[in-house]
N, CA, C and O atoms as CSV, one atom per row, in Angstrom:
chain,resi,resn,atom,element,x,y,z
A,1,UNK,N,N,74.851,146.006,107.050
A,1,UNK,CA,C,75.390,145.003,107.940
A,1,UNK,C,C,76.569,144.318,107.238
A,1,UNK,O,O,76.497,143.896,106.084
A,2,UNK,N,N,77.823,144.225,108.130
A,2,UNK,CA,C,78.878,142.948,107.100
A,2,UNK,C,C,78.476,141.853,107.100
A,2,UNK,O,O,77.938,141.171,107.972
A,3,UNK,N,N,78.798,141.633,105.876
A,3,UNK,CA,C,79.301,140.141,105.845
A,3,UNK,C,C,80.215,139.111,106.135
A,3,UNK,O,O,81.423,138.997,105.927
A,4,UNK,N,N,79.222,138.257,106.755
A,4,UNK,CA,C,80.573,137.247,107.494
A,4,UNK,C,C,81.381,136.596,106.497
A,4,UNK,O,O,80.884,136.051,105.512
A,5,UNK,N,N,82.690,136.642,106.744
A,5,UNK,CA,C,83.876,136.074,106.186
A,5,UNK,C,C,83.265,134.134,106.352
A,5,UNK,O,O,82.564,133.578,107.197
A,6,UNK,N,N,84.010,133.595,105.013
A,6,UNK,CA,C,83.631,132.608,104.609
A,6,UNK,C,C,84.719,131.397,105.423
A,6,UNK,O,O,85.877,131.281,105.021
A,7,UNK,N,N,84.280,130.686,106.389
A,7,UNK,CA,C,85.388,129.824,106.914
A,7,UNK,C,C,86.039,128.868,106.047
A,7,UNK,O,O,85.120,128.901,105.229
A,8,UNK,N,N,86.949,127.943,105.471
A,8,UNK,CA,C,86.960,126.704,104.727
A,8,UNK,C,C,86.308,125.466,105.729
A,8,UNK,O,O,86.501,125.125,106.896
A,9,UNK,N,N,85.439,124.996,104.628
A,9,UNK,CA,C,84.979,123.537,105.389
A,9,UNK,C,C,85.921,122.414,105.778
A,9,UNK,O,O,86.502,121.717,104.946
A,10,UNK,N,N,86.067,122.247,107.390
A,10,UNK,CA,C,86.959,121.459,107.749
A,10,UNK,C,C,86.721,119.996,107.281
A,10,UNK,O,O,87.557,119.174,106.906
A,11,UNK,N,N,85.314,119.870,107.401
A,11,UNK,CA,C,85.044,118.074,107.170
A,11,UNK,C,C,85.765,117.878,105.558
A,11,UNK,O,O,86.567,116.969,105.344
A,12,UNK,N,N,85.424,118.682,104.687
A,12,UNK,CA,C,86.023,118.910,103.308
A,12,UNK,C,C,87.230,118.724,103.373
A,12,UNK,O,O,87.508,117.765,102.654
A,13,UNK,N,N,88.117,119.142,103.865
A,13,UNK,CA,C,89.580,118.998,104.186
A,13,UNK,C,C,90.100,118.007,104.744
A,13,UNK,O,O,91.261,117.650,104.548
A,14,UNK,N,N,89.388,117.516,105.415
A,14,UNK,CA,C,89.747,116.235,106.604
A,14,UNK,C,C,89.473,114.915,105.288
A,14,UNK,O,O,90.094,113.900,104.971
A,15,UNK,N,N,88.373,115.503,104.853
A,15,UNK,CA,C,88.158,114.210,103.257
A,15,UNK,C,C,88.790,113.922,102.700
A,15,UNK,O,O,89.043,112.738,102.478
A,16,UNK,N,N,89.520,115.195,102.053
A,16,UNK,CA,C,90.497,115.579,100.994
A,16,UNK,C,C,91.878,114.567,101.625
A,16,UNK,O,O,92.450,113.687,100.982
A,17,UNK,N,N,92.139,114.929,102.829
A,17,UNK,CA,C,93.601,114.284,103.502
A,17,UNK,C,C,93.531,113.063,103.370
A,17,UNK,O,O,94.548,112.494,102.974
A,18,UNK,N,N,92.051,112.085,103.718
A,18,UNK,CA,C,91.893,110.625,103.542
A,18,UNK,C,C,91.818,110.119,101.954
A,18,UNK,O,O,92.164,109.063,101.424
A,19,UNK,N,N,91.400,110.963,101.589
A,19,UNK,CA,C,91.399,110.602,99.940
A,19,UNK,C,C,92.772,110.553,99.468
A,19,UNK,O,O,93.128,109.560,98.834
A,20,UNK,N,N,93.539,111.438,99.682
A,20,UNK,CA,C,94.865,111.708,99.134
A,20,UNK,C,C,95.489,110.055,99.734
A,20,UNK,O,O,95.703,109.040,99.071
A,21,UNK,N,N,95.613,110.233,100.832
A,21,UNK,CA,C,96.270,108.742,101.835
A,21,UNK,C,C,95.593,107.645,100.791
A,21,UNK,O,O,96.353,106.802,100.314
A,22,UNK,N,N,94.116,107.622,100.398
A,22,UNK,CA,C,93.741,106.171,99.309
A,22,UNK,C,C,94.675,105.916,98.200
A,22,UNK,O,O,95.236,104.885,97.827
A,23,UNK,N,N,94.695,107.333,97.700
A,23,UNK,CA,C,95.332,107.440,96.214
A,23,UNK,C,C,96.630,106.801,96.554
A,23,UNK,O,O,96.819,105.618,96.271
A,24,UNK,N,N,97.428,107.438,97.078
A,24,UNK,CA,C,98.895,106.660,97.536
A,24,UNK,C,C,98.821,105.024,97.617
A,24,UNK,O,O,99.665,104.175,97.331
A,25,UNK,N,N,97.674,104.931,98.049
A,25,UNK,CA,C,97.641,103.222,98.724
A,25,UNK,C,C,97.511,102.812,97.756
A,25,UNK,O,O,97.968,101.669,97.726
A,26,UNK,N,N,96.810,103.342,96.184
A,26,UNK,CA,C,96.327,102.628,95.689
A,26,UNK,C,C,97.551,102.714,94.329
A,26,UNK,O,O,97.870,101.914,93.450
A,27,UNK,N,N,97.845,103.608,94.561
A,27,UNK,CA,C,99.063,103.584,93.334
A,27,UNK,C,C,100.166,102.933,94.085
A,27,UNK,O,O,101.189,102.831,93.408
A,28,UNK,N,N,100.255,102.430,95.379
A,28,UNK,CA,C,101.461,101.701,96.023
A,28,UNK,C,C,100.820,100.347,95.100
A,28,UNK,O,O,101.243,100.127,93.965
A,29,UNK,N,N,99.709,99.451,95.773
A,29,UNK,CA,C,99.134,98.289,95.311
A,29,UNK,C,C,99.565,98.239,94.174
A,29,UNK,O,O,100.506,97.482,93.937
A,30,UNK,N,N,98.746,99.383,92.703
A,30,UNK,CA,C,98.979,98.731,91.587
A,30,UNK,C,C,100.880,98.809,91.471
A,30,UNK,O,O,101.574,98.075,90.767
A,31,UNK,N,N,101.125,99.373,91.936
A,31,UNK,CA,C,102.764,99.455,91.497
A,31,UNK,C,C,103.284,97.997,92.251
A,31,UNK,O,O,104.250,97.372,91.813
A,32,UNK,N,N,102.683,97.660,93.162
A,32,UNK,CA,C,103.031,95.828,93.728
A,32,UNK,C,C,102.380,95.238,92.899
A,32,UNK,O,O,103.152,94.872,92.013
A,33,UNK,N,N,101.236,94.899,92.666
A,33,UNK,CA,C,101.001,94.100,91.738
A,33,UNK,C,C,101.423,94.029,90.402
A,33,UNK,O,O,101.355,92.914,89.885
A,34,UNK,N,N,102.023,95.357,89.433
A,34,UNK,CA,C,102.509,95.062,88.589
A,34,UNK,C,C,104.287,94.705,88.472
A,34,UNK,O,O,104.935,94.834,87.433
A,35,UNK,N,N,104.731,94.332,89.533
A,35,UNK,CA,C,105.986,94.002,90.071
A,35,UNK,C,C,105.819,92.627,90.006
A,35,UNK,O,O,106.622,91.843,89.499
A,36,UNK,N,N,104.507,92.282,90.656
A,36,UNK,CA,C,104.312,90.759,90.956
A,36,UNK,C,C,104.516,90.085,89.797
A,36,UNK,O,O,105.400,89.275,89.517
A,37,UNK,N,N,102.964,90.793,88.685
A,37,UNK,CA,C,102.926,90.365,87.088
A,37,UNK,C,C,104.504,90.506,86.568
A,37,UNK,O,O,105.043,89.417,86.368
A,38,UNK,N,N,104.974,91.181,86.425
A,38,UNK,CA,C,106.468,91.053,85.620
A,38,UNK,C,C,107.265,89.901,85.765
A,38,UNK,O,O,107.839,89.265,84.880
A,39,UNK,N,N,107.228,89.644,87.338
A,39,UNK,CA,C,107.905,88.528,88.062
A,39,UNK,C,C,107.320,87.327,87.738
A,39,UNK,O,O,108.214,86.519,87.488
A,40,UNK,N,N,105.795,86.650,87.584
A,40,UNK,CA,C,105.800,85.458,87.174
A,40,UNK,C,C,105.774,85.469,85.346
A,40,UNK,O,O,105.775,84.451,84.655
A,41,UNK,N,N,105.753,86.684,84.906
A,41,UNK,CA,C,105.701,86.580,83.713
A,41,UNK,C,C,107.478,86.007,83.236
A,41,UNK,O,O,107.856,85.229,82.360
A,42,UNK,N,N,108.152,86.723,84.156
A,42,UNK,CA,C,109.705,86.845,83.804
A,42,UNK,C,C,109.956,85.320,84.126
A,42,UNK,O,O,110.903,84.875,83.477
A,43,UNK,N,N,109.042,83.943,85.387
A,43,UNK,CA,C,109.411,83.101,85.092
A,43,UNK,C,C,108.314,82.087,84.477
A,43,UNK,O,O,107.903,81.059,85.016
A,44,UNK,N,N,107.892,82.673,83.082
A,44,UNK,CA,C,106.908,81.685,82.743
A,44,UNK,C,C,106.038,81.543,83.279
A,44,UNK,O,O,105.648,80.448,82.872
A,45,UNK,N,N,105.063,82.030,84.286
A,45,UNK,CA,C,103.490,81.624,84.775
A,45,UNK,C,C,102.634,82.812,85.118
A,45,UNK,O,O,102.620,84.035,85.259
A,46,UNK,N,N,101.947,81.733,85.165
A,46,UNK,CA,C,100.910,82.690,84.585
A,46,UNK,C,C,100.012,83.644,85.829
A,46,UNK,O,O,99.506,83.369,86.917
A,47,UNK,N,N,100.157,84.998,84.914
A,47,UNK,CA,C,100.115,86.214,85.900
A,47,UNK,C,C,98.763,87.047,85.487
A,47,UNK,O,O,98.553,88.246,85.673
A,48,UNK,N,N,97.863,86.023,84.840
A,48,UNK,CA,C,96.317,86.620,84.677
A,48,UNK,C,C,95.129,87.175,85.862
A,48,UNK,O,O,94.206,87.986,85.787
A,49,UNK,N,N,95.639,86.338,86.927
A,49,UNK,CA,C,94.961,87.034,88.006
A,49,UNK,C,C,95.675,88.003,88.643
A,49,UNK,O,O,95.104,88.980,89.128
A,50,UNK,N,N,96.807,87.857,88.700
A,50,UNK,CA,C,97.248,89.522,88.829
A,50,UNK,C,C,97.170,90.661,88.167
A,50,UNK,O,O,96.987,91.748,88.713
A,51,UNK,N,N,97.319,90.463,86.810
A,51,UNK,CA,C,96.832,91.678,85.882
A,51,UNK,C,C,95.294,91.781,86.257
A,51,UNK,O,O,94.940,92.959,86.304
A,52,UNK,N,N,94.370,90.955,86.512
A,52,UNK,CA,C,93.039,90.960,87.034
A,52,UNK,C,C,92.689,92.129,87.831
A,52,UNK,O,O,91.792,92.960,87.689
A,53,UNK,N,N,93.942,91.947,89.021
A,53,UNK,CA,C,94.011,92.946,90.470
A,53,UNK,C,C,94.843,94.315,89.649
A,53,UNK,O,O,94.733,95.363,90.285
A,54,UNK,N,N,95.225,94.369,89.026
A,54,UNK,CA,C,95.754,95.100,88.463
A,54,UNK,C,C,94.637,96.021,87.795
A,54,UNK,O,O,94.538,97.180,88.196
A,55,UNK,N,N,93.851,95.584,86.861
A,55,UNK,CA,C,92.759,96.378,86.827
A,55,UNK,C,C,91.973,96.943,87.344
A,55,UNK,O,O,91.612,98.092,87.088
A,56,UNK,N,N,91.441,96.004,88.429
A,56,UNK,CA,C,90.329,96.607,89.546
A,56,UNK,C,C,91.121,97.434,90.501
A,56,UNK,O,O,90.479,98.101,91.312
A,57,UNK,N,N,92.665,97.496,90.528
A,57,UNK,CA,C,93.006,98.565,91.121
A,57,UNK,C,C,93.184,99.934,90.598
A,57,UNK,O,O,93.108,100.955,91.281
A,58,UNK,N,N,93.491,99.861,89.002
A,58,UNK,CA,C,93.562,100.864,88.294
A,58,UNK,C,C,92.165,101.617,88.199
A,58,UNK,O,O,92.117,102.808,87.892
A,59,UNK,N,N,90.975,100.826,88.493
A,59,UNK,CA,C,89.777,101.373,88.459
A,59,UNK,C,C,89.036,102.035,89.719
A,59,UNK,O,O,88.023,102.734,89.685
A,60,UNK,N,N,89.869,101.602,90.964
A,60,UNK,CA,C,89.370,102.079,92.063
A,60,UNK,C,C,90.341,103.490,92.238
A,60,UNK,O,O,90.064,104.451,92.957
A,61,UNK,N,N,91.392,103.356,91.492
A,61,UNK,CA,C,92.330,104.985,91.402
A,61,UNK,C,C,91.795,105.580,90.685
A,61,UNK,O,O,91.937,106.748,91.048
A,62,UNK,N,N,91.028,105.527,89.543
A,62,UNK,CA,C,90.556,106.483,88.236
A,62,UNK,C,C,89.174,107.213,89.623
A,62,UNK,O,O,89.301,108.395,89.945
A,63,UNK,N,N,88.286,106.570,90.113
A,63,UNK,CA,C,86.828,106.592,90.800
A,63,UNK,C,C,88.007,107.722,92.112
A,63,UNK,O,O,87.459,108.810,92.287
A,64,UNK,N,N,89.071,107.619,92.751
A,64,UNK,CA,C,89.689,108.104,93.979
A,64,UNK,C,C,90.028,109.364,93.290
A,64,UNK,O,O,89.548,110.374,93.803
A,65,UNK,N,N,90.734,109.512,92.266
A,65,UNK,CA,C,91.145,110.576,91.062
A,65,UNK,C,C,89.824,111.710,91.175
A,65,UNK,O,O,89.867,112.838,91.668
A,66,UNK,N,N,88.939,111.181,90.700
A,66,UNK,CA,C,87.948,111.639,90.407
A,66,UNK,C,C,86.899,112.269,91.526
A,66,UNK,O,O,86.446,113.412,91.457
A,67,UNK,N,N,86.597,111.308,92.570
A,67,UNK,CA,C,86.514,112.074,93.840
A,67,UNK,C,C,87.316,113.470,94.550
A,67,UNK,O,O,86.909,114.498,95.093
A,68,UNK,N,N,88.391,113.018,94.291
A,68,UNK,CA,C,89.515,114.219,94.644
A,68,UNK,C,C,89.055,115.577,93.894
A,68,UNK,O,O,88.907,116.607,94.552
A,69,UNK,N,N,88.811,115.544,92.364
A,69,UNK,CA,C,88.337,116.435,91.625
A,69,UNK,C,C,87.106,117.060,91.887
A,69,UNK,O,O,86.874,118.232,91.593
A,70,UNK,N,N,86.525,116.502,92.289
A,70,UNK,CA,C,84.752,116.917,92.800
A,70,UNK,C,C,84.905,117.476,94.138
A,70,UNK,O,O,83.988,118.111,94.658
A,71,UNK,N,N,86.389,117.201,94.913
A,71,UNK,CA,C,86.383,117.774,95.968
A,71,UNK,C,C,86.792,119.270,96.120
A,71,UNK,O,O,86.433,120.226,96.808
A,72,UNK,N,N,87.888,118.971,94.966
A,72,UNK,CA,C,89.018,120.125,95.101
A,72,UNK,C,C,87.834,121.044,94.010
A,72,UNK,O,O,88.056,122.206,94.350
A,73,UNK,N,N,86.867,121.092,93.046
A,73,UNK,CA,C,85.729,121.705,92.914
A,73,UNK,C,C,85.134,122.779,93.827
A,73,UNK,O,O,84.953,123.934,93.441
A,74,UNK,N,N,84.697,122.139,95.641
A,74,UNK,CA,C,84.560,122.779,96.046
A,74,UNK,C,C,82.889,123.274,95.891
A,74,UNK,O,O,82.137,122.765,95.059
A,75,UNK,N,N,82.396,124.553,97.028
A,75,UNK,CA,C,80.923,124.375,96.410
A,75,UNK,C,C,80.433,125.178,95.505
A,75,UNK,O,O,79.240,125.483,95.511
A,76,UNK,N,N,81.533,125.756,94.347
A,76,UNK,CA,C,81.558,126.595,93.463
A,76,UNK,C,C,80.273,126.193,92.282
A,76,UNK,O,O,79.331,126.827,91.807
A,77,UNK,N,N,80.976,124.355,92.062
A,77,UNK,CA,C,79.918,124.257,91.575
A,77,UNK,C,C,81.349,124.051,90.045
A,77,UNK,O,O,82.540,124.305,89.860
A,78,UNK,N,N,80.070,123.389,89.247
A,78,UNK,CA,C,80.457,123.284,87.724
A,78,UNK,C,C,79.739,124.624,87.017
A,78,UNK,O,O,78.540,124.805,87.229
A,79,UNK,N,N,80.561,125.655,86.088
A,79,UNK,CA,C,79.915,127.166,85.819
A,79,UNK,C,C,79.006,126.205,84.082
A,79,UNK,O,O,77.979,126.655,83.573
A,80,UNK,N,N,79.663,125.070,83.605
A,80,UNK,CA,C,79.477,125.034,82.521
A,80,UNK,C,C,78.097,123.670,82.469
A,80,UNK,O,O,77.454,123.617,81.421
A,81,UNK,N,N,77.828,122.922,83.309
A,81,UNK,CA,C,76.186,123.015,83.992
A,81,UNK,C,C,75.196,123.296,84.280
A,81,UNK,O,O,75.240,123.313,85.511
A,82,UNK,N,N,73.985,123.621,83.895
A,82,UNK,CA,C,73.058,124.092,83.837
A,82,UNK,C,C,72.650,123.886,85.380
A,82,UNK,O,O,72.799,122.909,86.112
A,83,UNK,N,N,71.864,125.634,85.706
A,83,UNK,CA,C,71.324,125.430,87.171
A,83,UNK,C,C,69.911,124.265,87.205
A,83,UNK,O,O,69.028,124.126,86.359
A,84,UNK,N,N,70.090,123.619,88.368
A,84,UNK,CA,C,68.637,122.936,88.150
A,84,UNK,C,C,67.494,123.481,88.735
A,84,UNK,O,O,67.534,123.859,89.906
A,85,UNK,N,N,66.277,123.584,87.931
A,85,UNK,CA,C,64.804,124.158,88.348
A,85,UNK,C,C,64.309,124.359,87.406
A,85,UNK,O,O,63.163,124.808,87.395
């Protein structure tokens, strides 16, 4: 009997497109907020809660980064992981 040809998973793809659109958003943000920080730094004040947002945005891109990777993975799987059972 053949075997059926393997479709690509659309919901997977449709993920992938919204994820990509985060990443952008989120490297737009930190690239505004570190515009902002330069700017009150450049006039003397103080720009600690922006470097603040600055972090928690750099950390919600590393976690979006990283999703993307687990996506673009695929259900191949990690080869260098042990099977579980």
């Amino acid at each position: 009997m053949p075997q059926p040809s393997v479709l690509p998973s659309q919901p997977r793809l449709r993920s992938l497109a919204r994820l990509e659109a985060e990443i952008v958003k989120a490297e737009t943000d930190r690239a505004r907020w570190a515009a902002q920080a330069a700017h009150l730094e450049a006039h003397r004040r103080d720009a600690r809660a922006v470097r603040g947002l600055i972090g928690i945005t750099e950390a919600r891109l590393a976690k979006l980064v990283r999703s993307r990777a687990v996506l673009l993975e695929g259900d191949a799987g990690r080869d260098d992981e042990p099977e579980a059972g």
